[in-house]
Residue frames relative to the residue before (quaternion, step in Angstrom):
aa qw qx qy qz dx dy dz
X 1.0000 0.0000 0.0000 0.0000 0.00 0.00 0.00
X 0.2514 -0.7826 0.5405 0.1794 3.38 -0.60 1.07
X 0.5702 -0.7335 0.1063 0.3544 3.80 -1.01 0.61
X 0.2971 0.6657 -0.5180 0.4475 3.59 1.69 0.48
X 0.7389 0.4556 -0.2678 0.4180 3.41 0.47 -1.35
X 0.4807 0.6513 -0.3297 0.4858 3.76 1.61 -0.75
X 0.8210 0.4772 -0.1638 0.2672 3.33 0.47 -1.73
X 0.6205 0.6622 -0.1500 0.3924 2.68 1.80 -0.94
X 0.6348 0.5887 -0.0639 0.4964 3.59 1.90 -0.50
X 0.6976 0.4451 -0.1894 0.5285 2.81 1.27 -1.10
X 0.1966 -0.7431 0.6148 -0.1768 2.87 -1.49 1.71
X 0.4719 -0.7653 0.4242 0.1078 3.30 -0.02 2.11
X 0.6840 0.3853 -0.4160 0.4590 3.87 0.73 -0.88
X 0.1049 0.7338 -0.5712 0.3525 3.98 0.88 0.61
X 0.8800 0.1541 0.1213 0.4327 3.39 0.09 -1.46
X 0.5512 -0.6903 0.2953 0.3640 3.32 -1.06 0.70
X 0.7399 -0.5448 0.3489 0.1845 3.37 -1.22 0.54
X 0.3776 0.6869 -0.5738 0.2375 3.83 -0.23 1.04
X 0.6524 -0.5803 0.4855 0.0437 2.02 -2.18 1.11
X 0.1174 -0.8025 0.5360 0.2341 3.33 -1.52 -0.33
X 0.0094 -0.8652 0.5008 -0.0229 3.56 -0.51 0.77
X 0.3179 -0.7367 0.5677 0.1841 3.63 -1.09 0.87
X 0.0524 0.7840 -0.6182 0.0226 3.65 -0.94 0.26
X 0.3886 -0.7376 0.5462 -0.0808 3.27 -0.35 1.78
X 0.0637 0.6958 -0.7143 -0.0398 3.89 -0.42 1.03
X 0.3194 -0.8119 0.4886 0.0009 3.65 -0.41 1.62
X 0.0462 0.8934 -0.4308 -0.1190 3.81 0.34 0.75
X 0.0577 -0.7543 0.6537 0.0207 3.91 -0.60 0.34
X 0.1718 -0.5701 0.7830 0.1799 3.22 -2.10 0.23
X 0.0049 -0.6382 0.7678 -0.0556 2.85 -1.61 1.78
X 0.8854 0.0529 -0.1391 0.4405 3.33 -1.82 0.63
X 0.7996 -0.3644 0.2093 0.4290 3.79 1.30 0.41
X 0.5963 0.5454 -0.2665 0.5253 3.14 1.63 -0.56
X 0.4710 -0.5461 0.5519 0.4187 3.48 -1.48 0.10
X 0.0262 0.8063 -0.5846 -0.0866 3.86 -0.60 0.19
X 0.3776 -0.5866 0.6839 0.2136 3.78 -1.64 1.23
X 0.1991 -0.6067 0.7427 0.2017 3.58 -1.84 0.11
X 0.2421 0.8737 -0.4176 0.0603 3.43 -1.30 1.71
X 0.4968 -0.7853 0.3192 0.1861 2.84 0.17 0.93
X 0.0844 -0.8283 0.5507 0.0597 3.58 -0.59 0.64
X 0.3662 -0.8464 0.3532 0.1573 3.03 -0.14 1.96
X 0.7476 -0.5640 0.3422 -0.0767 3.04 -1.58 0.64
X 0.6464 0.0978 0.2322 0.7201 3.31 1.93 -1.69
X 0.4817 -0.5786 0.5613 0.3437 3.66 -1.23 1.10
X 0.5605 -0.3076 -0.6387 -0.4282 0.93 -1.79 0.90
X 0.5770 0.4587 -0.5283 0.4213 3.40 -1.53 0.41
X 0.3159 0.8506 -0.4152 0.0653 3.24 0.65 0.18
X 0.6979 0.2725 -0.3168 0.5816 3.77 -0.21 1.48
X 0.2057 0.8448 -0.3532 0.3453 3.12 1.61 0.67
X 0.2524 0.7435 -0.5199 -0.3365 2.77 -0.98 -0.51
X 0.3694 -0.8158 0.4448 -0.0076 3.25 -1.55 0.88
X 0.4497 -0.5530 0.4732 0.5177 3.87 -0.75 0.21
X 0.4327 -0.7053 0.4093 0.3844 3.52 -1.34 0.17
X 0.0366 -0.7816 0.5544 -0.2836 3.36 -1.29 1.15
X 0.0550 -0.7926 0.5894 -0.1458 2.91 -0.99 0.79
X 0.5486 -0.4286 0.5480 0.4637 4.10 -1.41 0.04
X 0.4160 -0.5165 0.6914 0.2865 3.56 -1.62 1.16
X 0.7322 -0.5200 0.4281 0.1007 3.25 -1.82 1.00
X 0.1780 -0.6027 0.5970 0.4987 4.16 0.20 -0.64
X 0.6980 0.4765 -0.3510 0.4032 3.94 0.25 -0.86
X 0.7931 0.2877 -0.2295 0.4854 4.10 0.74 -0.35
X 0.4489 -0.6717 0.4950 0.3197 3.78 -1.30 0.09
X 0.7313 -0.3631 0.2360 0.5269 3.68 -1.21 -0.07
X 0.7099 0.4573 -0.3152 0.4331 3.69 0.30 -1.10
X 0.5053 0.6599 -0.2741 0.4838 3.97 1.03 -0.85
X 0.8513 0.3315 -0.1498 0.3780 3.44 0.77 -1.47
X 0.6486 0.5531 -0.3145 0.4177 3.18 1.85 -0.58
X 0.6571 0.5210 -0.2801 0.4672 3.53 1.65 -0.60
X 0.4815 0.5577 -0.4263 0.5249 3.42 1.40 -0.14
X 0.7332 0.4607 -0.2745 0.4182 3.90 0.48 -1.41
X 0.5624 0.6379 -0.2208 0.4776 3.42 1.58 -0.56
X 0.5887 0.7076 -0.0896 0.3803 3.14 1.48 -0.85
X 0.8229 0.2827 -0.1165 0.4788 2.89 0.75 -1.94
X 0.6792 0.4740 -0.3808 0.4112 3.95 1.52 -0.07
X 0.7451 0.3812 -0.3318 0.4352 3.36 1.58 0.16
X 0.6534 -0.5850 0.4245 0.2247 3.35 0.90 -0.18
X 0.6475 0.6070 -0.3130 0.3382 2.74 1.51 -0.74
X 0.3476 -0.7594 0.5030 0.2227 4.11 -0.69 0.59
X 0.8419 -0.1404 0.1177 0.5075 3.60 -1.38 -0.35
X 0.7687 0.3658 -0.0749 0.5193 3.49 -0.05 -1.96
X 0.5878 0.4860 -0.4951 0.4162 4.02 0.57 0.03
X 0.5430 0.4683 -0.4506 0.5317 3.64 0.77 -2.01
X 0.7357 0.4165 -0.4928 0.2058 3.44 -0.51 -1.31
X 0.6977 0.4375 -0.4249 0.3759 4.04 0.57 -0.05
X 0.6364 0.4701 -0.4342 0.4306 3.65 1.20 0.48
X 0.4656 -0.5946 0.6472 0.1044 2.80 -1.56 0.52
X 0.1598 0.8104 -0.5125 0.2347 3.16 -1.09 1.89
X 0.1219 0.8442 -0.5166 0.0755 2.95 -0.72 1.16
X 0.7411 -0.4883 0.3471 0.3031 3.17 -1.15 -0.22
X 0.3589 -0.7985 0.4766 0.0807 3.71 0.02 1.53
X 0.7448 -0.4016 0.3756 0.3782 3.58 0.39 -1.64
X 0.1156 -0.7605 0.5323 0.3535 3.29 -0.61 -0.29
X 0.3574 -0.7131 0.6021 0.0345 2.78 -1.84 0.45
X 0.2452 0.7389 -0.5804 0.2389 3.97 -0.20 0.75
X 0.3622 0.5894 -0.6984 0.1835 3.74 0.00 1.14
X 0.8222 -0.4281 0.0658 0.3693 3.37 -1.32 1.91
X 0.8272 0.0961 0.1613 0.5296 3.13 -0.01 -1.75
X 0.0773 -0.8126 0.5251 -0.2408 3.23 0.86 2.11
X 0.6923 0.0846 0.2339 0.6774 3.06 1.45 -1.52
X 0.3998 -0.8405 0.3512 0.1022 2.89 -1.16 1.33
X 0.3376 0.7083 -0.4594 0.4163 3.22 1.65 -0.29
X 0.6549 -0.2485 0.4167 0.5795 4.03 -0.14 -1.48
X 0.8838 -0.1781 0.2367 0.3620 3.22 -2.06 0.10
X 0.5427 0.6948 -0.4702 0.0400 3.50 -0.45 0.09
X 0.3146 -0.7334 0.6005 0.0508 3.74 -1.06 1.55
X 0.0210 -0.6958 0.7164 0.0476 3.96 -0.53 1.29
X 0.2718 -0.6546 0.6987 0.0975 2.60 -1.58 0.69
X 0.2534 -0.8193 0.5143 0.0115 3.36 -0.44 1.91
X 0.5174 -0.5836 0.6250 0.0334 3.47 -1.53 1.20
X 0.3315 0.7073 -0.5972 -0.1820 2.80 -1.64 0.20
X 0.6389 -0.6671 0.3812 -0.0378 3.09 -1.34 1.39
X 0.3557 0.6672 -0.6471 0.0978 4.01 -0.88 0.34
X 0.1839 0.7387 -0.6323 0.1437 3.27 -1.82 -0.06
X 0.4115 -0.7430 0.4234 0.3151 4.06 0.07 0.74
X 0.9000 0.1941 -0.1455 0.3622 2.98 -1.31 0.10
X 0.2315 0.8225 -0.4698 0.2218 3.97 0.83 0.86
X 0.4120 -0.8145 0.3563 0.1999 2.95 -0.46 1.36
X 0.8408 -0.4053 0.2162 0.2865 3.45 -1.88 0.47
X 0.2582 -0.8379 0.4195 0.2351 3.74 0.53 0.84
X 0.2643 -0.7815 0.5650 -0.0138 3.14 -1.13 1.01
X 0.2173 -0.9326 0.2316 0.1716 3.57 0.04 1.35
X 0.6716 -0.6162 0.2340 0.3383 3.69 -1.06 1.71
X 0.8458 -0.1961 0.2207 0.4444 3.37 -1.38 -0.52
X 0.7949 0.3822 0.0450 0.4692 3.30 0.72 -1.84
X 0.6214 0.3984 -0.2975 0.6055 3.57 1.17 -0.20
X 0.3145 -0.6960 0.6304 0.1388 3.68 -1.39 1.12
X 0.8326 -0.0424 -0.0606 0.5490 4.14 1.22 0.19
X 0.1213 -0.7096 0.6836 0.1200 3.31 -0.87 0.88
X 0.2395 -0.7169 0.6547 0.0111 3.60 -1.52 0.77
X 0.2273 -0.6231 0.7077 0.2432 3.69 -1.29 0.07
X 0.0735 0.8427 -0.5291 0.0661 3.97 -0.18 1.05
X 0.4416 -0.5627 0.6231 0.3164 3.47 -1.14 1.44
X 0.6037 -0.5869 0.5093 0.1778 2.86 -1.91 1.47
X 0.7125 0.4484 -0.3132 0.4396 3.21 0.81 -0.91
X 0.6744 0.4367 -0.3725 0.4644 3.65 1.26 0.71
X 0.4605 0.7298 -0.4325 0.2613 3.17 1.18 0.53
X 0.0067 0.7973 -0.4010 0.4511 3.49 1.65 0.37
X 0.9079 0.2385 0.0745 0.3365 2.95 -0.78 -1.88
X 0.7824 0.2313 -0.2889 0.5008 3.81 1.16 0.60
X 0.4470 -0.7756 0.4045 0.1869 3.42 -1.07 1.18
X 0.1926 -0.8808 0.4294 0.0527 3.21 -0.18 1.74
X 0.5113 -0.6757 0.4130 0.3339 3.81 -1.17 1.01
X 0.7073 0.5913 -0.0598 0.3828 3.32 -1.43 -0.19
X 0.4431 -0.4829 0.5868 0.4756 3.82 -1.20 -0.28
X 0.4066 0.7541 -0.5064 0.0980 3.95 0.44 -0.25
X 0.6904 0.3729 -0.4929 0.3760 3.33 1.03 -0.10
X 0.2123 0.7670 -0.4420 0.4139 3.83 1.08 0.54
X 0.8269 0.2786 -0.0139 0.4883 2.64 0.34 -1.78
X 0.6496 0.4233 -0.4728 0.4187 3.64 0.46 0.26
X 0.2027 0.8750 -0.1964 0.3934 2.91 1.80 -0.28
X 0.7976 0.3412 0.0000 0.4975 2.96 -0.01 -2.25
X 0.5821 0.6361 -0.3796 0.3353 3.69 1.32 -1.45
X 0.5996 0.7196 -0.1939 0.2915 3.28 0.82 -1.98
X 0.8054 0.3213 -0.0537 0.4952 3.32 0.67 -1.75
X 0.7073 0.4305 -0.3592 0.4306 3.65 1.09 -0.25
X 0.3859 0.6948 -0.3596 0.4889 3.42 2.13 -0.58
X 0.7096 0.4812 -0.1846 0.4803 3.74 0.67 -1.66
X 0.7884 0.4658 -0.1033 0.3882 3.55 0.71 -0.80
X 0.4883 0.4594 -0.3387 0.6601 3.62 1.89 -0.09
X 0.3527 0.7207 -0.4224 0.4216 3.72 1.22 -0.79
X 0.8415 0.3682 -0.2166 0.3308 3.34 0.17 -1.86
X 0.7746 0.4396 -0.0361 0.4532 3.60 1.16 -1.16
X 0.7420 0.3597 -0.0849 0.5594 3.61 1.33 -0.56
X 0.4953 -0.6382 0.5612 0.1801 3.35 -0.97 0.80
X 0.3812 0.7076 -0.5215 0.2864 3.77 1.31 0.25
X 0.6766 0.5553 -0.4464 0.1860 3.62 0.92 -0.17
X 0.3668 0.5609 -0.4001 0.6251 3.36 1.76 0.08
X 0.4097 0.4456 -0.5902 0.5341 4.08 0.16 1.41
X 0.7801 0.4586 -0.2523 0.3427 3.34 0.07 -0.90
X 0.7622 0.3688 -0.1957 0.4946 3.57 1.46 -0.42
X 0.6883 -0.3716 0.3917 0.4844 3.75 -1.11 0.20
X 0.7183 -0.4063 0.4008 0.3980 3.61 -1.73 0.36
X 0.7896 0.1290 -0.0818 0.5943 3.50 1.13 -0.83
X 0.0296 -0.7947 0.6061 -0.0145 3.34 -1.31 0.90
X 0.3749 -0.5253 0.6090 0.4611 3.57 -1.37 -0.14
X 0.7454 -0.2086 0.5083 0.3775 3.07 -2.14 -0.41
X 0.8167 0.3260 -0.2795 0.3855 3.53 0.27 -1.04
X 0.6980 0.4554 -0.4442 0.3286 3.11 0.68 -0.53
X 0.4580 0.6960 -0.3934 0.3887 3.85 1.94 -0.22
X 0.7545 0.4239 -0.1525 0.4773 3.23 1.49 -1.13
X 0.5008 0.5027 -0.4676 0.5271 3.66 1.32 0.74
X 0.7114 0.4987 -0.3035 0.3912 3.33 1.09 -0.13
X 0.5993 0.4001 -0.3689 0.5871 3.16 1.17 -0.02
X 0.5939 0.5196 -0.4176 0.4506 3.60 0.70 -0.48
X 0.5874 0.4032 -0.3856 0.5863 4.07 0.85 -0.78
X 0.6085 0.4543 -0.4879 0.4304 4.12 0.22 -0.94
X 0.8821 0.2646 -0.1477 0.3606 3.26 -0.19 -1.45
X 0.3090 -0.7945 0.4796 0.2080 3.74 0.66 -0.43
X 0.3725 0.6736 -0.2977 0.5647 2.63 1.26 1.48
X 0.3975 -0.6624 0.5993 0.2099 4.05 -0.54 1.22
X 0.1027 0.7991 -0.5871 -0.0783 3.59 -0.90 0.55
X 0.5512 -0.4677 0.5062 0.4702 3.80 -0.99 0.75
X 0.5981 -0.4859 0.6149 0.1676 3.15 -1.57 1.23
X 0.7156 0.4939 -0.1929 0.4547 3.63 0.29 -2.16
X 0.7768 0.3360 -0.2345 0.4783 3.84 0.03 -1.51
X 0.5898 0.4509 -0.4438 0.5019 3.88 0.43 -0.24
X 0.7540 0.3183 -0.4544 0.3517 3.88 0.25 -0.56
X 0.3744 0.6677 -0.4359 0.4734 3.57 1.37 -0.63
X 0.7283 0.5202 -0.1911 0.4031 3.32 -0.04 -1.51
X 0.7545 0.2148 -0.1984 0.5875 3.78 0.00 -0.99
X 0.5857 0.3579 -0.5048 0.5235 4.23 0.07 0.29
X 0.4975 0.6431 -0.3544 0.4618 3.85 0.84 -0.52
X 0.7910 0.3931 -0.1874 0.4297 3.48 0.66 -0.92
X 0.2651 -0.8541 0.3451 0.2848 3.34 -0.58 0.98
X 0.7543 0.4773 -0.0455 0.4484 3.35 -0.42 0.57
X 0.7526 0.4649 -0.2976 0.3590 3.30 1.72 -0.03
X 0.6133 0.2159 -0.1616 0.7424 3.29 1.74 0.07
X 0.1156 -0.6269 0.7467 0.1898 3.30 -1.59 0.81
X 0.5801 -0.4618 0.6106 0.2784 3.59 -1.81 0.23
X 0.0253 -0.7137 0.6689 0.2063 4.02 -0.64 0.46
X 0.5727 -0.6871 0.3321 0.2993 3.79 0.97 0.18
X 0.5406 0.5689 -0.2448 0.5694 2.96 1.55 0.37
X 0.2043 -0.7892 0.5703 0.1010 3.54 -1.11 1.13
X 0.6806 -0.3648 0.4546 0.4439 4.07 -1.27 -0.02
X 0.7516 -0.4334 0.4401 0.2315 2.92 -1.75 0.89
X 0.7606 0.3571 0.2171 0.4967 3.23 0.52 -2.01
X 0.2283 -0.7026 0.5869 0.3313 3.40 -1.11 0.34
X 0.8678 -0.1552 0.2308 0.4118 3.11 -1.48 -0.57
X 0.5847 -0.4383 0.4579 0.5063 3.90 -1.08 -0.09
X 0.7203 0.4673 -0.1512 0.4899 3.79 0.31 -0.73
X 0.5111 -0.7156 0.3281 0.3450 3.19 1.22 0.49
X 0.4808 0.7644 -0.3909 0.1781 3.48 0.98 0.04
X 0.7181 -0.3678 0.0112 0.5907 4.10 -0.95 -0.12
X 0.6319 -0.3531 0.5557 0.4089 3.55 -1.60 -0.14
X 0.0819 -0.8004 0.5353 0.2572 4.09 -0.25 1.09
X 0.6438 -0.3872 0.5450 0.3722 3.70 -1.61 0.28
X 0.3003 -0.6701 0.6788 0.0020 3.38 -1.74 1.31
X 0.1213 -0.8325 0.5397 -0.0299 3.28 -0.93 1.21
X 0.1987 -0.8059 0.5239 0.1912 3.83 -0.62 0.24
X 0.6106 -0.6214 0.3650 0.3283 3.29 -1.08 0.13
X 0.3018 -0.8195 0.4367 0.2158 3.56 -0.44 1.59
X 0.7975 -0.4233 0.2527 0.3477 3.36 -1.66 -0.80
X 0.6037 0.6745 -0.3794 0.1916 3.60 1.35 -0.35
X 0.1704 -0.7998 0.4865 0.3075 3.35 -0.83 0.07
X 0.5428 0.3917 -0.3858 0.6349 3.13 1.21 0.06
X 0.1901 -0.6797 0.6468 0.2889 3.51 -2.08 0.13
X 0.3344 0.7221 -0.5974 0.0990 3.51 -1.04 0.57
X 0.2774 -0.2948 -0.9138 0.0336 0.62 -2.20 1.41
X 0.3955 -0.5616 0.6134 0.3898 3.98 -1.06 0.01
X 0.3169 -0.6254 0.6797 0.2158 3.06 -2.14 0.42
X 0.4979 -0.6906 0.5245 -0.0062 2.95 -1.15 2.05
X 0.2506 -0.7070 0.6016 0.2748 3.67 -0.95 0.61
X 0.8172 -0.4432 0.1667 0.3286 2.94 -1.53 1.26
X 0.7451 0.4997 -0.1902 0.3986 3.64 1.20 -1.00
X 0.6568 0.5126 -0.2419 0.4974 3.32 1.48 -0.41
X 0.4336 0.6460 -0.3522 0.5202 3.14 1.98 -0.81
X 0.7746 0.4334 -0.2475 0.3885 3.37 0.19 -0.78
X 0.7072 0.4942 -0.3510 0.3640 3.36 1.27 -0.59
X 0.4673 0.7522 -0.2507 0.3912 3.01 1.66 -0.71
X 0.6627 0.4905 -0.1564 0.5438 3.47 1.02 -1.42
């Protein structure tokens, strides 16, 4: 049987029915903290949940398409914004009775990029929120989703060590310190001022110099610090270990 003659036979209701669904854990830093965006849904099920945003993939779009679209409608954010996040692909997820409705396997995202605006909540969701991680405790979350933020958290903390992805979270230009508040909000984790700048100039490729220093010095009145942009590596090496692995290493 050739595969016209194949295609022509074949009858999808054969097999059981599933879904697909993207779900986008969206990370930011506000007021210093690390913050999640969630939405607290709206309709059962789980209703008064809350939940990462997400949604069924489209027949007309692919996985990445649907997660920047679902990303979209809780931030507001348009063409030239998405384009300052960073997104990839997290995992998937498809254990049976994930959801109670029928079969369904999301394929979860995950998301950063500074300064993301106030979310503004979709069709199906009755509030969206920017929530410190370290308050996620204190809400009841639909779904497997707290798994999967789960999974976000530790691979977020762990690209930290090996990628230059923490230069997402900040303006085209940054100091040193403000690189090293970001790993300190990612990882929850004090870092030497002194050994962190050593460390990131050490690396090739992970900061360029734009030759240009702050306005202002320091609170304490000290020098005006040097401004750096993001360079060409995509790897980091050596990588910067969190304080706990540092130690395991040794």
């Amino acid at each position: 049987m050739n595969e016209q003659d194949f295609l022509a036979t074949y009858d999808p209701r054969d097999y059981p029915s599933v879904a697909v669904t993207v779900d986008v854990v969206a990370l930011t830093i506000r007021d210093g903290a690390l913050h999640l965006l969630l939405i607290r849904r709206g309709q059962a099920p789980f209703e008064g949940h809350w939940a990462l945003p997400g949604g069924f993939v489209r027949p007309d779009e692919d996985l990445t398409a649907g997660a920047r679209r679902e990303l979209a409608e809780e931030t507001g954010l348009g063409g030239e914004g998405l384009s300052r996040v960073h997104l990839e692909q997290l995992g998937s997820y498809g254990t049976p009775d994930r959801d109670p409705r029928m079969r369904v396997v999301s394929i979860a995202h995950l998301a950063f990029a500074p300064d993301l605006p106030d979310p503004a909540a979709g069709t199906d969701a009755d509030e969206a929120i920017w929530l410190p991680v370290t308050a996620l405790t204190s809400r009841q979350l639909a779904f497997d989703h707290g798994r999967i933020i789960d999974d976000a958290l530790e691979r977020a903390r762990s690209k930290l060590e090996y990628t230059p992805l923490a230069t997402r979270f900040l303006a085209a230009e940054f100091t040193i310190s403000e690189l090293r508040a970001v790993y300190e909000t990612v990882w929850g984790h004090p870092l030497h001022a002194g050994n962190f700048h050593r460390k990131v100039l050490s690396v090739p490729g992970f900061v360029d110099s734009t030759g240009a220093s702050t306005e202002r010095g320091g609170a304490r009145g000290g020098p005006r610090a040097r401004l750096y942009r993001a360079g060409d590596a995509r790897l980091l090496h050596p990588a910067l270990l969190r304080p706990a692995r540092e130690e395991t290493v040794r």
